[in-house]
C-alpha atoms as an extended CHARMM CRD file, in Angstrom:
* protein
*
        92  EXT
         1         1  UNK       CA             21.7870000000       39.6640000000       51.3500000000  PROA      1               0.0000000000
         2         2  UNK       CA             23.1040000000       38.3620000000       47.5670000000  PROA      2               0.0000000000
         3         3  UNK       CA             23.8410000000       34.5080000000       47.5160000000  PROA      3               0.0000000000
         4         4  UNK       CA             27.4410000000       35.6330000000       47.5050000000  PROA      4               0.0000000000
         5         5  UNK       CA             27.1260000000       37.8660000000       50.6340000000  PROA      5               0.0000000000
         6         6  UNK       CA             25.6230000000       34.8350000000       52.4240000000  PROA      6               0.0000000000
         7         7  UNK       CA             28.2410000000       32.5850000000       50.8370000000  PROA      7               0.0000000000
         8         8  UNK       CA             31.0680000000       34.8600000000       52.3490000000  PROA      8               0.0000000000
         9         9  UNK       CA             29.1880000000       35.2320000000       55.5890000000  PROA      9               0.0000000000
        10        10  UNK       CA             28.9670000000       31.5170000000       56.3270000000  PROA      10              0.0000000000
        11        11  UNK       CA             32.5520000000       30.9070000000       55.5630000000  PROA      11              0.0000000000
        12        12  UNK       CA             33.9900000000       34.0190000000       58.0260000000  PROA      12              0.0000000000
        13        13  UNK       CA             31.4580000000       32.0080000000       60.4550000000  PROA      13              0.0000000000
        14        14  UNK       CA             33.3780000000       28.8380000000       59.9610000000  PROA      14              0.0000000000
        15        15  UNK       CA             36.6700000000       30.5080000000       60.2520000000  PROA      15              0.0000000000
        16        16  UNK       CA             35.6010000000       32.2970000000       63.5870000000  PROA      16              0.0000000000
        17        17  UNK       CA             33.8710000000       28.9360000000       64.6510000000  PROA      17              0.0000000000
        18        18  UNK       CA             36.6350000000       26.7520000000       63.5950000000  PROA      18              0.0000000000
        19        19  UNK       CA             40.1330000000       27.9580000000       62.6290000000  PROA      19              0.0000000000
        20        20  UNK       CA             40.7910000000       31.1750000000       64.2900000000  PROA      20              0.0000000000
        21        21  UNK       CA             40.2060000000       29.6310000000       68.0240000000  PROA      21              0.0000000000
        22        22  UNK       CA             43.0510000000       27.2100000000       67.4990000000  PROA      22              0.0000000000
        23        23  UNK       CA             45.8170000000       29.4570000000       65.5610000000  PROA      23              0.0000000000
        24        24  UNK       CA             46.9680000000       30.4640000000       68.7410000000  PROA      24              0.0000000000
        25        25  UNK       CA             46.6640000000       34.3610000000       68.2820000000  PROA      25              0.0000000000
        26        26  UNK       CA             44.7310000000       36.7820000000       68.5150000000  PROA      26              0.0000000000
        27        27  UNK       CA             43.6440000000       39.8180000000       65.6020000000  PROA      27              0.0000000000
        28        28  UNK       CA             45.9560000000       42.2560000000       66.1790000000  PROA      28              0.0000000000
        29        29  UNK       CA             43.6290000000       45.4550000000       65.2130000000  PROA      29              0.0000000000
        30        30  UNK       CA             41.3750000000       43.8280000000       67.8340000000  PROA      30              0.0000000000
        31        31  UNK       CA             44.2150000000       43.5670000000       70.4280000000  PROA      31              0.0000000000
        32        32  UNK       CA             45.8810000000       47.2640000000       70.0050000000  PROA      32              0.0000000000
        33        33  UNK       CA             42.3960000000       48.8700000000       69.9490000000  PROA      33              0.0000000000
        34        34  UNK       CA             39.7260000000       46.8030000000       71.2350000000  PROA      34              0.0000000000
        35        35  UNK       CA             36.5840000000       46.3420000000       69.5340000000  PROA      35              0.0000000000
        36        36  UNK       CA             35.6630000000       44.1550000000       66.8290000000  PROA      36              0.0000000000
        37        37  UNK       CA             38.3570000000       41.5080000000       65.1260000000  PROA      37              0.0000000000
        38        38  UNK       CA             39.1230000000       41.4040000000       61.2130000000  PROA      38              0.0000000000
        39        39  UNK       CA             37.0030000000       38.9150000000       60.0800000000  PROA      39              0.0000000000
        40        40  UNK       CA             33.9860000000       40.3870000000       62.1450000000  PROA      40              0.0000000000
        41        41  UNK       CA             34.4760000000       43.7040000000       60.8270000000  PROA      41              0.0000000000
        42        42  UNK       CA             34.6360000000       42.3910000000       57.1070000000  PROA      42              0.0000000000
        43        43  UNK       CA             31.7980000000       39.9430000000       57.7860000000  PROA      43              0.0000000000
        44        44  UNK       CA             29.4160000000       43.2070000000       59.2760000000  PROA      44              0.0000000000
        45        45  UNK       CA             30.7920000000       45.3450000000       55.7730000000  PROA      45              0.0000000000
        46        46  UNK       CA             29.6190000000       42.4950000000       53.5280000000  PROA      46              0.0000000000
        47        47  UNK       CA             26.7130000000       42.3990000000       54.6590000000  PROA      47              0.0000000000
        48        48  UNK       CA             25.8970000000       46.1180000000       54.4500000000  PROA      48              0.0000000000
        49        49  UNK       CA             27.4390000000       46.6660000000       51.4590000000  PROA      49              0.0000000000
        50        50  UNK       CA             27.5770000000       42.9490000000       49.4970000000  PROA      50              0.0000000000
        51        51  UNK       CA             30.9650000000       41.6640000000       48.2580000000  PROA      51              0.0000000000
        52        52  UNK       CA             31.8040000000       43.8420000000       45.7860000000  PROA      52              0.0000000000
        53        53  UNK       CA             31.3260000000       47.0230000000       47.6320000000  PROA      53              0.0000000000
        54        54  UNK       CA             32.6980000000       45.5530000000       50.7900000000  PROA      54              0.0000000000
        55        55  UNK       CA             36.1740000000       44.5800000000       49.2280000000  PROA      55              0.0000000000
        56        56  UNK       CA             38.0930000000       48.3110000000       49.1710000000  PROA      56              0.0000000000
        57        57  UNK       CA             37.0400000000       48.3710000000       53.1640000000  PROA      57              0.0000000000
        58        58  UNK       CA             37.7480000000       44.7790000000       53.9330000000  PROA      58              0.0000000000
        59        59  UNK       CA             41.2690000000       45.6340000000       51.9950000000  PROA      59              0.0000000000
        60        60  UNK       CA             41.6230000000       48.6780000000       54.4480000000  PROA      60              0.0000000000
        61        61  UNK       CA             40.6140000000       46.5440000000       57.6760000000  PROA      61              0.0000000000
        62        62  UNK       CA             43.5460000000       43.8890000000       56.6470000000  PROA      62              0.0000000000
        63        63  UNK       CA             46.2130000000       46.7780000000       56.5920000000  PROA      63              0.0000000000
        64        64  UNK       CA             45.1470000000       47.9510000000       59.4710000000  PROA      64              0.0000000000
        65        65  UNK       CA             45.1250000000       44.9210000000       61.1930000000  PROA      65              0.0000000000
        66        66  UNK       CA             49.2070000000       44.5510000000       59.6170000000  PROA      66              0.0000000000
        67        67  UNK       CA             50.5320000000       47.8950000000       60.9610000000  PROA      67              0.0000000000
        68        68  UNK       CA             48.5930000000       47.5060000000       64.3360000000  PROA      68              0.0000000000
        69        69  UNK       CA             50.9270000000       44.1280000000       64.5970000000  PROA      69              0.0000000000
        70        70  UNK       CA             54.1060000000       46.0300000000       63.3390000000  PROA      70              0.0000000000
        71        71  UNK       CA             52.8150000000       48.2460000000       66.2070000000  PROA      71              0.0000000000
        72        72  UNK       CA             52.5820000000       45.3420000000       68.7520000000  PROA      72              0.0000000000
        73        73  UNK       CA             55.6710000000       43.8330000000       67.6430000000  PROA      73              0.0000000000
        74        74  UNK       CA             57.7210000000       46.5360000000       68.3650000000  PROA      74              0.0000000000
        75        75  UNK       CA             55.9940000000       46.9710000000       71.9150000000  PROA      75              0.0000000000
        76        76  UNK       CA             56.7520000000       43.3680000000       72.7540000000  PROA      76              0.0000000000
        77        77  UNK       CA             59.2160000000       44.1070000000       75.0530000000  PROA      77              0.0000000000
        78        78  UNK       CA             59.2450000000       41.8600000000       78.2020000000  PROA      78              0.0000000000
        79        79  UNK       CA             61.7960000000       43.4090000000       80.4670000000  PROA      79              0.0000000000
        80        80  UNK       CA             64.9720000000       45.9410000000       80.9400000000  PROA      80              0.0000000000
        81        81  UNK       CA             68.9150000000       44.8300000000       81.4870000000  PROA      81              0.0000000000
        82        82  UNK       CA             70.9150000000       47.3890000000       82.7620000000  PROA      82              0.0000000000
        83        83  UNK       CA             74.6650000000       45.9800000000       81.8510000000  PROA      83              0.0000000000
        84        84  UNK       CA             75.6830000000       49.8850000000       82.9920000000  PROA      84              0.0000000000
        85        85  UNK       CA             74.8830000000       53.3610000000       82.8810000000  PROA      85              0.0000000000
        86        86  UNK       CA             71.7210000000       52.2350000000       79.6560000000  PROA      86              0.0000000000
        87        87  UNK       CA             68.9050000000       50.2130000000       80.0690000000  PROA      87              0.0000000000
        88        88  UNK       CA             68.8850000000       48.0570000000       77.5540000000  PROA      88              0.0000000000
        89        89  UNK       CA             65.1420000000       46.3790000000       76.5380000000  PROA      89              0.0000000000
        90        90  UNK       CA             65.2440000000       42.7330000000       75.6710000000  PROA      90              0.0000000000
        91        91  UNK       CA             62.5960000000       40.3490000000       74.1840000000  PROA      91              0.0000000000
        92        92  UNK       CA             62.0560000000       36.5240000000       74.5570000000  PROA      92              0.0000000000
């Protein structure tokens, strides 16, 4: 690996190690399909590829990762009211 690839890997390390344990949620491409978080993914492209060639798929992991929470978000739906003849979802 390039001094920057090793640069990049130790700091995705340190935000694994350090700040992603205590943000209180979890990577939401991980959650909707299982597998391997964000910054894991991005941390095993760059160092296949090095930085430069691992930015277009580290930019396609982050979207991914933002419409799989759009996906969760609209799935958080914790129970059903029926005020009638219509169930009517609610979230808390």
């Amino acid at each position: 690996m390039s001094l920057a690839a090793v640069a990049v890997d130790r700091l995705i390390r340190g935000y694994q190690r350090r700040i992603s344990p205590r943000k209180g949620w979890s990577c939401a491409y991980r959650v909707a399909g299982g597998g391997v978080s964000c910054s894991e993914a991005v941390r095993r492209v760059v160092a296949e590829r090095g930085v430069l060639r691992g930015v277009r798929p580290g930019v396609v992991q982050l979207v991914a990762c933002y419409r799989a929470a759009g996906m969760l978000a609209q799935s958080d739906v914790r129970g059903v009211c029926c005020c009638g003849p219509v169930p009517i979802p609610f979230r808390f």
